[in-house]
PyMOL Python script that loads the backbone (N, CA, C, O; Angstrom):
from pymol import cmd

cmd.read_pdbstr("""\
ATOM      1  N   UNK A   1      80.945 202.224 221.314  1.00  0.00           N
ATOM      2  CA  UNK A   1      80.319 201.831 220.085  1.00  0.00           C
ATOM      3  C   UNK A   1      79.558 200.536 220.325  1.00  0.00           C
ATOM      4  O   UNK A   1      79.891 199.726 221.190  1.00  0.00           O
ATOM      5  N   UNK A   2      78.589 200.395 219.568  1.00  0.00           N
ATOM      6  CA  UNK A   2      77.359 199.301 219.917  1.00  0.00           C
ATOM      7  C   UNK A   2      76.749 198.970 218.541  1.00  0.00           C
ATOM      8  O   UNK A   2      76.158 199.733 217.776  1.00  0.00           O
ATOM      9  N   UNK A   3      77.108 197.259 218.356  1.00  0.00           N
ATOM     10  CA  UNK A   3      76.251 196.399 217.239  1.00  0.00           C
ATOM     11  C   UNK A   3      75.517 196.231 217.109  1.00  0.00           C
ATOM     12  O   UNK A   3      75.173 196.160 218.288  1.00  0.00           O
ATOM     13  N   UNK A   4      74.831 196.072 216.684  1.00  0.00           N
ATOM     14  CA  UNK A   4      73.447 195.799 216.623  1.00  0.00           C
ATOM     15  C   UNK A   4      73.200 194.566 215.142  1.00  0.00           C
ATOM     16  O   UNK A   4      73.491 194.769 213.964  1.00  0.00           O
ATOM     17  N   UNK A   5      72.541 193.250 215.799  1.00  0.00           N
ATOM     18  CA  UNK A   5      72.010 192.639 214.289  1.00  0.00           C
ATOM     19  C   UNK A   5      70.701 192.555 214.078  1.00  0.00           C
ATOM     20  O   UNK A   5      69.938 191.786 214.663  1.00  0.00           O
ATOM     21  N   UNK A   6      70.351 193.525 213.046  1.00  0.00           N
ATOM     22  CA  UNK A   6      68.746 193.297 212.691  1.00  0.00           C
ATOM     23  C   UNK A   6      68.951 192.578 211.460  1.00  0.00           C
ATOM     24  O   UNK A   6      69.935 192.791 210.752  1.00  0.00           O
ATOM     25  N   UNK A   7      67.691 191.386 211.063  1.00  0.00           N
ATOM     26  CA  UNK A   7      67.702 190.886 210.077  1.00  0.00           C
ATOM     27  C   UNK A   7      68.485 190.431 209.386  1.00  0.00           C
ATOM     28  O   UNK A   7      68.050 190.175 208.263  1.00  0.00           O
ATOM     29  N   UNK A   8      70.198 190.043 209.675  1.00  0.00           N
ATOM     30  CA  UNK A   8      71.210 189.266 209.421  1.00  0.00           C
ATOM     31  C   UNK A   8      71.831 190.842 208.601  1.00  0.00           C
ATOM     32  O   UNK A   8      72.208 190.747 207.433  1.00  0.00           O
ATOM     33  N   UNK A   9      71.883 192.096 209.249  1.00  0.00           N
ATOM     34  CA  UNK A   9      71.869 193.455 208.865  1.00  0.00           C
ATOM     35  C   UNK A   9      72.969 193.926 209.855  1.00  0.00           C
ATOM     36  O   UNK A   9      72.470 194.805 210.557  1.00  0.00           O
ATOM     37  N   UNK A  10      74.366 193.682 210.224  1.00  0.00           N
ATOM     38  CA  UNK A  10      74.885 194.963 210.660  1.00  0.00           C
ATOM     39  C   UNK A  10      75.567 196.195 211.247  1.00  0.00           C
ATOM     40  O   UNK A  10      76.740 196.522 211.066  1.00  0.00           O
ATOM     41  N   UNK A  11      74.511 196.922 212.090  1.00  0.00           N
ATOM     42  CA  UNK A  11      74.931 198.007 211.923  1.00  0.00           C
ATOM     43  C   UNK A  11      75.521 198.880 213.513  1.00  0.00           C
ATOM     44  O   UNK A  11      74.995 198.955 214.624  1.00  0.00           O
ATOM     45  N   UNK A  12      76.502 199.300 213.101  1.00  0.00           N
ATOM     46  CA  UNK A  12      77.374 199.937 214.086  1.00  0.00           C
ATOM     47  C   UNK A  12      76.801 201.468 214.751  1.00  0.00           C
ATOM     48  O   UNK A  12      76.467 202.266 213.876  1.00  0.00           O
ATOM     49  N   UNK A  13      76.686 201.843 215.850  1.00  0.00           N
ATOM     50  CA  UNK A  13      75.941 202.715 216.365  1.00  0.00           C
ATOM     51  C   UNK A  13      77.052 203.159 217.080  1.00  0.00           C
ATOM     52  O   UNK A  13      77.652 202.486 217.918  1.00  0.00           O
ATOM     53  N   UNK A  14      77.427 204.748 216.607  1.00  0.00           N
ATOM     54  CA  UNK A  14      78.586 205.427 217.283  1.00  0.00           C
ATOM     55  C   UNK A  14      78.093 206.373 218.281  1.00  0.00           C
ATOM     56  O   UNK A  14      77.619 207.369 217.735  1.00  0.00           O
ATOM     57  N   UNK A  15      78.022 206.414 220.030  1.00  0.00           N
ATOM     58  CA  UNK A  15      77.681 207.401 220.626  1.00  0.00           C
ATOM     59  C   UNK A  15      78.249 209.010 220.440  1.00  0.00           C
ATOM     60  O   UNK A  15      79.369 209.257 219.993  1.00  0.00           O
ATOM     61  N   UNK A  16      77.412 209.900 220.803  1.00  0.00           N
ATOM     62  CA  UNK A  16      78.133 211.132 221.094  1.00  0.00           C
ATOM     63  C   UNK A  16      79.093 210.914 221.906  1.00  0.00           C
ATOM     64  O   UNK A  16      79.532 209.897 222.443  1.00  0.00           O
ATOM     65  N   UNK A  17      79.473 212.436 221.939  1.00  0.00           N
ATOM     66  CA  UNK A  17      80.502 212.508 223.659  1.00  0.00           C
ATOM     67  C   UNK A  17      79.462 212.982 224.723  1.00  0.00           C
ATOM     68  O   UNK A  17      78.282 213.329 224.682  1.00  0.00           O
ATOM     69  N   UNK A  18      80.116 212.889 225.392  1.00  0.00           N
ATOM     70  CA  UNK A  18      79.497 213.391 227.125  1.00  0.00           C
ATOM     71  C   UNK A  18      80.360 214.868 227.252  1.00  0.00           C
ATOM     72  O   UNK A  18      81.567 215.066 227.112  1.00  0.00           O
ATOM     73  N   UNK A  19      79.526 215.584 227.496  1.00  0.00           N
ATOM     74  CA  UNK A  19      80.361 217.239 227.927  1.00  0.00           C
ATOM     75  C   UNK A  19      79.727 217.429 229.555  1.00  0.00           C
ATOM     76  O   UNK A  19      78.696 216.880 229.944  1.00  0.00           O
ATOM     77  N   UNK A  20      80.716 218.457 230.502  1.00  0.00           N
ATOM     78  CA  UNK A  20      80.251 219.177 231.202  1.00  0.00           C
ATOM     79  C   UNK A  20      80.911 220.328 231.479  1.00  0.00           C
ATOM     80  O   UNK A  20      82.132 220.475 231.522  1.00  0.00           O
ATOM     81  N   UNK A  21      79.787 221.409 231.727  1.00  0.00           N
ATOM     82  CA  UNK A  21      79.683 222.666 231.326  1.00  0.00           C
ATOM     83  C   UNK A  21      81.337 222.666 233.410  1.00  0.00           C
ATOM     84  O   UNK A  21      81.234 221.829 234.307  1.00  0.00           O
ATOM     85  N   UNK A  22      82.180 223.538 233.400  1.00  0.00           N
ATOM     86  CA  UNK A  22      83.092 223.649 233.959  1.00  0.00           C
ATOM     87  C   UNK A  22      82.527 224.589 234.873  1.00  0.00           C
ATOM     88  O   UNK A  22      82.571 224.333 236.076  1.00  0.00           O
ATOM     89  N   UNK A  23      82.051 225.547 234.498  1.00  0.00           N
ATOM     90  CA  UNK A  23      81.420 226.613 235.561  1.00  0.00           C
ATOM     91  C   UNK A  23      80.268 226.212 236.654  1.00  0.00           C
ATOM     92  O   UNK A  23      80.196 226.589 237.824  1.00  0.00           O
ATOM     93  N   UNK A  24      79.232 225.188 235.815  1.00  0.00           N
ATOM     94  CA  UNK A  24      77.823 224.865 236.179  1.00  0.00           C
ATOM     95  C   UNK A  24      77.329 223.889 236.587  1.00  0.00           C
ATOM     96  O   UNK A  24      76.308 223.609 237.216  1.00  0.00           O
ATOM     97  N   UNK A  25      78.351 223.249 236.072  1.00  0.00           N
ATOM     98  CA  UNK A  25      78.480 221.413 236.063  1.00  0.00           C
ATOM     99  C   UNK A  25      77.069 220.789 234.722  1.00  0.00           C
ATOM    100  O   UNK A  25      77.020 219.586 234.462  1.00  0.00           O
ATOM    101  N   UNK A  26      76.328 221.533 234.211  1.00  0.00           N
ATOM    102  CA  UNK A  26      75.888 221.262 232.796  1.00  0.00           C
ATOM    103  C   UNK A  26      76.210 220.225 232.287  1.00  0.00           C
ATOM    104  O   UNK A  26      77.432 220.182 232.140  1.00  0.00           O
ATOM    105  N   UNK A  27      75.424 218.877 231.750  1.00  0.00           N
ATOM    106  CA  UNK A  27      75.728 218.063 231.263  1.00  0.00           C
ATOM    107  C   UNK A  27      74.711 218.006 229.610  1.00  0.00           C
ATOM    108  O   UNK A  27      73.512 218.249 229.469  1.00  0.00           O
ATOM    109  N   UNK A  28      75.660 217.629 228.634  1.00  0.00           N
ATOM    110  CA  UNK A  28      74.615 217.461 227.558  1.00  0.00           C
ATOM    111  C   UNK A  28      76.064 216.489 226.171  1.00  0.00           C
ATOM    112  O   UNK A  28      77.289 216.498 226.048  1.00  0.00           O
ATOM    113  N   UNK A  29      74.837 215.797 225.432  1.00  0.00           N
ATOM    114  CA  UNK A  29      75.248 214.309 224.778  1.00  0.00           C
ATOM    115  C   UNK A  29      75.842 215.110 223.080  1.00  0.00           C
ATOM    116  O   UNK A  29      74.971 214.910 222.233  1.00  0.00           O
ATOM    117  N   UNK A  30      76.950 215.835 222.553  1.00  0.00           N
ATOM    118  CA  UNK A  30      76.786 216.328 221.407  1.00  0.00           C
ATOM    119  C   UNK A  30      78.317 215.896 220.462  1.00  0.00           C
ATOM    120  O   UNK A  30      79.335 215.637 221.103  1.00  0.00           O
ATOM    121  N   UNK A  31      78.326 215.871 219.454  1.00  0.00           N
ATOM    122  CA  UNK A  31      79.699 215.467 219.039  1.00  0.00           C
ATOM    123  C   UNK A  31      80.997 216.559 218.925  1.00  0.00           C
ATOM    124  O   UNK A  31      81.981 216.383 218.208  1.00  0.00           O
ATOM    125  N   UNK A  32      80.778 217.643 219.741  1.00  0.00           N
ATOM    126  CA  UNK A  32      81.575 218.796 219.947  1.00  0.00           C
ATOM    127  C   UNK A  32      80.611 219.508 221.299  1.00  0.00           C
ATOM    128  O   UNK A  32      79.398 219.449 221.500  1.00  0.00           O
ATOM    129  N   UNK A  33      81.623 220.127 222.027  1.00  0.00           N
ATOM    130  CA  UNK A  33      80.895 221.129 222.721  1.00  0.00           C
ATOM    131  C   UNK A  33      80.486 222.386 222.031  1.00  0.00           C
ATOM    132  O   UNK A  33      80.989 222.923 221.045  1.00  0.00           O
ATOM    133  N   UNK A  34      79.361 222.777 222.835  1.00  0.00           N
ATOM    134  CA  UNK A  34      78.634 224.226 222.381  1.00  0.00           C
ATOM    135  C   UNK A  34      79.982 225.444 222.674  1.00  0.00           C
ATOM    136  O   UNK A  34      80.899 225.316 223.485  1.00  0.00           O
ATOM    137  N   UNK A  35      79.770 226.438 221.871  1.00  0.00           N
ATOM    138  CA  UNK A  35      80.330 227.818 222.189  1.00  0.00           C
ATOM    139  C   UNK A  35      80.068 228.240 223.486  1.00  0.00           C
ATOM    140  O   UNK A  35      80.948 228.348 224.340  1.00  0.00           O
ATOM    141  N   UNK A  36      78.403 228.583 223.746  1.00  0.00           N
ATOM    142  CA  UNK A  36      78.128 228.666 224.638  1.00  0.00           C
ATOM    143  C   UNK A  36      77.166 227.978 225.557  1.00  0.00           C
ATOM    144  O   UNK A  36      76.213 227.515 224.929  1.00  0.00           O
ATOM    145  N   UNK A  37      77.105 227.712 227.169  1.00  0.00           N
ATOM    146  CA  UNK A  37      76.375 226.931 228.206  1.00  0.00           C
ATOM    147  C   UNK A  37      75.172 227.043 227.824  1.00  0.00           C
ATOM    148  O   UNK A  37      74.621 228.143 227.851  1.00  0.00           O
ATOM    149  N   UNK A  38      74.541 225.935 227.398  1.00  0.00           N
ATOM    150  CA  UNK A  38      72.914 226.094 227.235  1.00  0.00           C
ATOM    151  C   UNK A  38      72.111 226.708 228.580  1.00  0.00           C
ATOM    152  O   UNK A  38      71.061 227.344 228.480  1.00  0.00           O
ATOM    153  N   UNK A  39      72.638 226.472 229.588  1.00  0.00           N
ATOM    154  CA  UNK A  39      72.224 226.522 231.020  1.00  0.00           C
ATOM    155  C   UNK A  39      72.554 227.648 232.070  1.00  0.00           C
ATOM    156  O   UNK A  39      71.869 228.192 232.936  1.00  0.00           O
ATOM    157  N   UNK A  40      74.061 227.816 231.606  1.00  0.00           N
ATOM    158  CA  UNK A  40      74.665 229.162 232.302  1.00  0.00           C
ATOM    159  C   UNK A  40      74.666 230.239 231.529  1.00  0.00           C
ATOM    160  O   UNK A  40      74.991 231.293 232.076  1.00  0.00           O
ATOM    161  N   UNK A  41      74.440 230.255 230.613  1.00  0.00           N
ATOM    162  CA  UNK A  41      74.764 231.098 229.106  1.00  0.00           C
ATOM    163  C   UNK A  41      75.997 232.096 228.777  1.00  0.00           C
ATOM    164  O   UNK A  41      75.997 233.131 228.109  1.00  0.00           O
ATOM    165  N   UNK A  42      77.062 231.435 229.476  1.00  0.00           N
ATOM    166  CA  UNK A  42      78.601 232.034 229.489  1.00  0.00           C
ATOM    167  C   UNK A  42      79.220 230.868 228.293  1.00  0.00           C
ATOM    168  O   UNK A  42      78.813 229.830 227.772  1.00  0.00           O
ATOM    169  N   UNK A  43      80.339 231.661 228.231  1.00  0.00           N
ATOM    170  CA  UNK A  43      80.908 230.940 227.099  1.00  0.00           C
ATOM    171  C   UNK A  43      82.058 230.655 228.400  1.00  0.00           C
ATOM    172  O   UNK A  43      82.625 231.519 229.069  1.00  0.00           O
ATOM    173  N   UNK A  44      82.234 228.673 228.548  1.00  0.00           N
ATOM    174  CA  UNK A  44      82.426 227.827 229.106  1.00  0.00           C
ATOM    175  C   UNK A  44      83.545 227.429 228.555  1.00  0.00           C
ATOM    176  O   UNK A  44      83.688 227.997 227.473  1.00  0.00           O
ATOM    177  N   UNK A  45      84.672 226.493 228.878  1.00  0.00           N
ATOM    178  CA  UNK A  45      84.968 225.517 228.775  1.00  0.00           C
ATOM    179  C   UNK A  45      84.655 223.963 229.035  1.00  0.00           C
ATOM    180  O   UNK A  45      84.927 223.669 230.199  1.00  0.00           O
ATOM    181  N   UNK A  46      84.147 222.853 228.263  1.00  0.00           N
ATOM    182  CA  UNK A  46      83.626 221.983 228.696  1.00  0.00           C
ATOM    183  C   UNK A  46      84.910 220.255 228.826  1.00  0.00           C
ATOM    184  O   UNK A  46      85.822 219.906 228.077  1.00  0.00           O
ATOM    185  N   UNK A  47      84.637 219.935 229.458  1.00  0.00           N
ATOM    186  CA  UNK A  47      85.350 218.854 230.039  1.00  0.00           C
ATOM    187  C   UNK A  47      84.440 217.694 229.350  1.00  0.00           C
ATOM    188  O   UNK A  47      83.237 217.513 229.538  1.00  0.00           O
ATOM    189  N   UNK A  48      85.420 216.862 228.403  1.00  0.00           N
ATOM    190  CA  UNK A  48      84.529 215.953 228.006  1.00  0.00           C
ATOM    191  C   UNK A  48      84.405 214.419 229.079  1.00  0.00           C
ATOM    192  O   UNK A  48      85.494 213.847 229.054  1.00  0.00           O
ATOM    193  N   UNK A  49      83.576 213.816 229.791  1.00  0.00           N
ATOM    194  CA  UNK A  49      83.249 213.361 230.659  1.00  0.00           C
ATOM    195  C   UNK A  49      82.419 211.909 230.454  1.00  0.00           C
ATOM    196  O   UNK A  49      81.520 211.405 231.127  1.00  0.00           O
ATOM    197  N   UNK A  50      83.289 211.335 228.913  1.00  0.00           N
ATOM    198  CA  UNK A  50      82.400 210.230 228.374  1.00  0.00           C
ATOM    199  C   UNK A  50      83.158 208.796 228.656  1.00  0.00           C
ATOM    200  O   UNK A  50      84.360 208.661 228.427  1.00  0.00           O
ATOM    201  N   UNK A  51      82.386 207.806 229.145  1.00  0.00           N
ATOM    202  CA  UNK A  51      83.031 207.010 229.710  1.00  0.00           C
ATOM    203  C   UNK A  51      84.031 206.368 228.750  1.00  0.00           C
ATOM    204  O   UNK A  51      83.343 206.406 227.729  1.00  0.00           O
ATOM    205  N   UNK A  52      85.046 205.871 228.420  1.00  0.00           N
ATOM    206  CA  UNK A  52      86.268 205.034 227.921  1.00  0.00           C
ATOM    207  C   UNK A  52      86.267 204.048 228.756  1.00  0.00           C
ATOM    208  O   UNK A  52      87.495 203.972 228.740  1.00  0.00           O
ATOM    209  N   UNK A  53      85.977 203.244 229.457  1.00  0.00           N
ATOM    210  CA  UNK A  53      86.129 202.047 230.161  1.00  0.00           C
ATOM    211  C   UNK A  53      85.197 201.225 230.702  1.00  0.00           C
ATOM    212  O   UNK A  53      84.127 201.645 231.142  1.00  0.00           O
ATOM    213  N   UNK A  54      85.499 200.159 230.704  1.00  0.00           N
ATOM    214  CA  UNK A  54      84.427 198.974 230.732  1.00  0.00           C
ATOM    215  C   UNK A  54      83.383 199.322 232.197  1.00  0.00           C
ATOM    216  O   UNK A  54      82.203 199.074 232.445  1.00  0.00           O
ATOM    217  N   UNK A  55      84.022 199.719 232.642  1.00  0.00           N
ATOM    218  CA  UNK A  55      83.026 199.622 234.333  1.00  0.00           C
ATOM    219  C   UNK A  55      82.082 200.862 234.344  1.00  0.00           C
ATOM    220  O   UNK A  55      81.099 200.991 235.075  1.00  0.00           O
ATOM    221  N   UNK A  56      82.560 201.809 233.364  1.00  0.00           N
ATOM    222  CA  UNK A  56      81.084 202.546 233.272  1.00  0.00           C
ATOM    223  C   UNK A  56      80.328 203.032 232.234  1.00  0.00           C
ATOM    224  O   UNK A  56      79.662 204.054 232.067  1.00  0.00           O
ATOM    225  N   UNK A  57      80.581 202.074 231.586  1.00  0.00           N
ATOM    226  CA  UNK A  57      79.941 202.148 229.713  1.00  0.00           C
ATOM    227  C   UNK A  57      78.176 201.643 229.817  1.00  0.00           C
ATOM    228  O   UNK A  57      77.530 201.337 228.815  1.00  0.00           O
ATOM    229  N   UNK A  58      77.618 201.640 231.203  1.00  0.00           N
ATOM    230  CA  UNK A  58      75.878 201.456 231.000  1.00  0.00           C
ATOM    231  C   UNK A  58      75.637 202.927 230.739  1.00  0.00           C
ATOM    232  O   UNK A  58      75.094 203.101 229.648  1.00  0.00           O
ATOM    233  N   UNK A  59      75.878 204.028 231.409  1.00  0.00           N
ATOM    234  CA  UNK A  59      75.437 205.231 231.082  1.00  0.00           C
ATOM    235  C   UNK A  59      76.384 206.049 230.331  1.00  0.00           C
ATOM    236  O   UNK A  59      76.177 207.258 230.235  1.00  0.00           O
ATOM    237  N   UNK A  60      77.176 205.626 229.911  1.00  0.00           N
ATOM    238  CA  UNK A  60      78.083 206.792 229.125  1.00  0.00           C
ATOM    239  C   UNK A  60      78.457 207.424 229.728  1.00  0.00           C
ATOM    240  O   UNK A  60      79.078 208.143 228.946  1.00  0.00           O
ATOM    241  N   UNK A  61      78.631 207.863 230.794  1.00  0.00           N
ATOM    242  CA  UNK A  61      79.398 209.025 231.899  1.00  0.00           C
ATOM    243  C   UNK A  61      80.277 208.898 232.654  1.00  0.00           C
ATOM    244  O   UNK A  61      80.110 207.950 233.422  1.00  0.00           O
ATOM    245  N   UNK A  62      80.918 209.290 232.748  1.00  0.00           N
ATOM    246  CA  UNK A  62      82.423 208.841 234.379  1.00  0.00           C
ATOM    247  C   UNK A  62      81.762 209.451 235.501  1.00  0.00           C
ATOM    248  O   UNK A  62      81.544 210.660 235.419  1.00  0.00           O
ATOM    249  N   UNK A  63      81.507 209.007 236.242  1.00  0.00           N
ATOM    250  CA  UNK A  63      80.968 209.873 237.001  1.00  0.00           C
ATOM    251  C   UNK A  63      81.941 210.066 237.666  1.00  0.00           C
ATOM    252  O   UNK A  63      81.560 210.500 238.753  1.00  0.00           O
ATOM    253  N   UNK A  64      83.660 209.938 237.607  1.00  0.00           N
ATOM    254  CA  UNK A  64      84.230 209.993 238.415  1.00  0.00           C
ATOM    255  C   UNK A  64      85.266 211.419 238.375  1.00  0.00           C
ATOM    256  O   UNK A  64      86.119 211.958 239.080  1.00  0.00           O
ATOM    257  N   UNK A  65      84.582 211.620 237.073  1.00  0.00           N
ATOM    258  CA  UNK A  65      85.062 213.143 236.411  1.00  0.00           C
ATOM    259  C   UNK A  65      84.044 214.782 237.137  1.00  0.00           C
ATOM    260  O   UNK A  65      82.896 215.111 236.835  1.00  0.00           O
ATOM    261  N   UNK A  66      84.665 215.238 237.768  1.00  0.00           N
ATOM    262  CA  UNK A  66      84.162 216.352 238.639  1.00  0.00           C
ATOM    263  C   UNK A  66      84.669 217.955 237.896  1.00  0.00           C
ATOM    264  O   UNK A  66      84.363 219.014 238.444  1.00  0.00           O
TER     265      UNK A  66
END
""", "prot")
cmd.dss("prot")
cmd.show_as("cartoon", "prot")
cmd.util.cbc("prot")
cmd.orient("prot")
């Protein structure tokens, strides 16, 4: 989550999650995963893959999640 002060204004900016597609490795930014792989077009299980910790909160991703 990220503050922001405009104009003595504010306002809290909540990211999506981070998903990846399990079969394809598919990555995409949504507040639930899709039914189905935008990319593989199987119905997937997705691994949510959004960073929680300070050392990799510039891109939102773990990259340490495979």
């Amino acid at each position: 989550m990220k503050t922001f002060d405009l104009l003595n204004i504010t306002k809290e900016v909540i990211a999506m999650a981070n998903w990846k597609c399990q079969k394809c490795g598919y990555t995409l930014e949504a507040d639930a995963p899709p039914e189905k792989c935008p990319s593989c077009k199987e119905k997937c299980e997705f691994l949510d893959n959004t960073c929680y910790t300070p050392d990799c909160q510039g891109d939102g991703v773990d990259k340490r999640i495979k």
